[in-house]
C-alpha positions in Angstrom: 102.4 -103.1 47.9 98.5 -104.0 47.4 96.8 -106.3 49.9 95.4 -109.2 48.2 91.7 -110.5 49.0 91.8 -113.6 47.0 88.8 -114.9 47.3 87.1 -118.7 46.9 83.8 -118.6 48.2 80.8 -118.4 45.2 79.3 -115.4 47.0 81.7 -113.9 45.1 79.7 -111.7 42.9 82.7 -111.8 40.2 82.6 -115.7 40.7 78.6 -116.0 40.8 78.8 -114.1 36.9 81.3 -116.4 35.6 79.5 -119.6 37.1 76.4 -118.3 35.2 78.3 -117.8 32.0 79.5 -121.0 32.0 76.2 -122.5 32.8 75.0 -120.9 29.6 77.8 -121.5 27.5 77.1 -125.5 28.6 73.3 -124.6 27.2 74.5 -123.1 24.3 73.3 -119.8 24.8 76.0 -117.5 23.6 73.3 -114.7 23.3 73.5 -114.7 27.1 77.8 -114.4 27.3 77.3 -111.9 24.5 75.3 -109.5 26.9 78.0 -110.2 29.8 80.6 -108.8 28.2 81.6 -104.8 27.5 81.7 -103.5 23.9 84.9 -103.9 23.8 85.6 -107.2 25.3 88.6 -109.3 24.0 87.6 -113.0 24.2 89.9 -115.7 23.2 92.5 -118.7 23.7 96.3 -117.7 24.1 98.0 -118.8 20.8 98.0 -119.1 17.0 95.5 -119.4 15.1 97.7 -120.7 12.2 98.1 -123.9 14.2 94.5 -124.3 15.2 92.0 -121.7 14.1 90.1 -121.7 17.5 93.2 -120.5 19.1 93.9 -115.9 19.3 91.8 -113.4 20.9 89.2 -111.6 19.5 87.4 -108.1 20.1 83.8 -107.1 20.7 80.7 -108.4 20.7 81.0 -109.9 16.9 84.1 -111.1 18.1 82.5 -113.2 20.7 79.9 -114.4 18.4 83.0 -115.4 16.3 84.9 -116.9 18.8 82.2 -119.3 19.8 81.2 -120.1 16.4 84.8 -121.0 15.3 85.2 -123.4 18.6 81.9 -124.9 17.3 83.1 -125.4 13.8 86.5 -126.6 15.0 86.1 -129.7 17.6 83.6 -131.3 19.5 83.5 -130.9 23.7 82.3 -133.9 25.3 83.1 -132.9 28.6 84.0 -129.4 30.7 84.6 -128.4 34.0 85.4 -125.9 35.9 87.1 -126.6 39.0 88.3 -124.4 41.0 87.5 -121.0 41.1 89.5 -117.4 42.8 88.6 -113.9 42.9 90.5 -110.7 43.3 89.8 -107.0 42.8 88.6 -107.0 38.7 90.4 -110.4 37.9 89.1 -114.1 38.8 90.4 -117.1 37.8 89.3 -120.4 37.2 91.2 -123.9 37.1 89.7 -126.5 34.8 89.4 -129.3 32.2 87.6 -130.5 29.2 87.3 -133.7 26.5 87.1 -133.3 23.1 87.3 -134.4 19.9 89.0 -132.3 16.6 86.9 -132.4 13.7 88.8 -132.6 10.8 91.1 -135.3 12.7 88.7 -137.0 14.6 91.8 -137.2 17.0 90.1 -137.1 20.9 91.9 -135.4 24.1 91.7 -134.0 27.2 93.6 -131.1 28.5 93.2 -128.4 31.9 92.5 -124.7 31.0 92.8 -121.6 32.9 90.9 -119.0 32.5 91.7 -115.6 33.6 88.6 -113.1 33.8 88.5 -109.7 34.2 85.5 -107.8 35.4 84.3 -104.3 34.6 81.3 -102.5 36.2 79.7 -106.2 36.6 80.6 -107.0 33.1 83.2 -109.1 31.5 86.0 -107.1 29.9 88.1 -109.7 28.8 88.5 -113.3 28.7 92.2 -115.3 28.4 92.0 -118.6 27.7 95.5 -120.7 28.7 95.5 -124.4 27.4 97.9 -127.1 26.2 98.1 -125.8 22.5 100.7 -128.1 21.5 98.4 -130.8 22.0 95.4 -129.3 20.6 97.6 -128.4 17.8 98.8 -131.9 17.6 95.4 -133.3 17.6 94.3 -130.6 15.3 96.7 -132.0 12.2 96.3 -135.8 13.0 
């Protein structure tokens, strides 16, 4: 059995990467995310995309690009916040919510997210995105 050394603290320097990424994805600079991550990152929200295109993972640094630009073209955030934030070995993991509104609905919502992170070599491998897709979906269709 592995000891864990789940950590909290944002000296963390798997937590202090992930702050900054989110600081940038909140200034909307997904050139920045885009140089975070490995070549062969997989980035995405757990789900299908059949019941809200934002939602599947996707692979590289295009697939990043894409990612971000179909979240973009899919709803609106008006609010997002990561709350709490743990660290151990490669993976971290971070507890949070966010507001938004779908854009072909115009339907508005709030849901909590996890996030589950892995780190390679001080760059982000991968990215798992676990929300309430039944309710996005539902807001989604109206």
């Amino acid at each position: 059995m592995t000891t864990s050394n789940l950590a909290h603290a944002p000296s963390n320097p798997n937590i202090a990467l992930i702050q900054r990424l989110y600081a940038d994805f909140g200034r909307g600079d997904i050139d920045s995310i885009v140089a975070a991550t490995t070549p062969d990152v997989t980035f995405g929200l757990d789900g299908r995309p059949k019941d809200v295109p934002m939602l599947g993972h996707h692979k590289g640094h295009a697939g990043v690009r894409d990612f971000f630009r179909i979240l973009a073209e899919t709803h609106d955030i008006t609010s997002f916040t990561p709350e709490e934030y743990y660290a151990d070995r490669d993976k971290a993991f971070v507890l949070g919510r966010y507001s938004w509104t779908m854009k072909p609905s115009g339907r508005s919502g709030q849901s909590e997210w996890l996030h589950v992170w892995t780190i390679r070599n001080g760059k982000v491998a991968a990215v798992r995105s676990l929300n309430d897709t039944a309710l996005l979906a539902e807001a989604w269709r109206g």
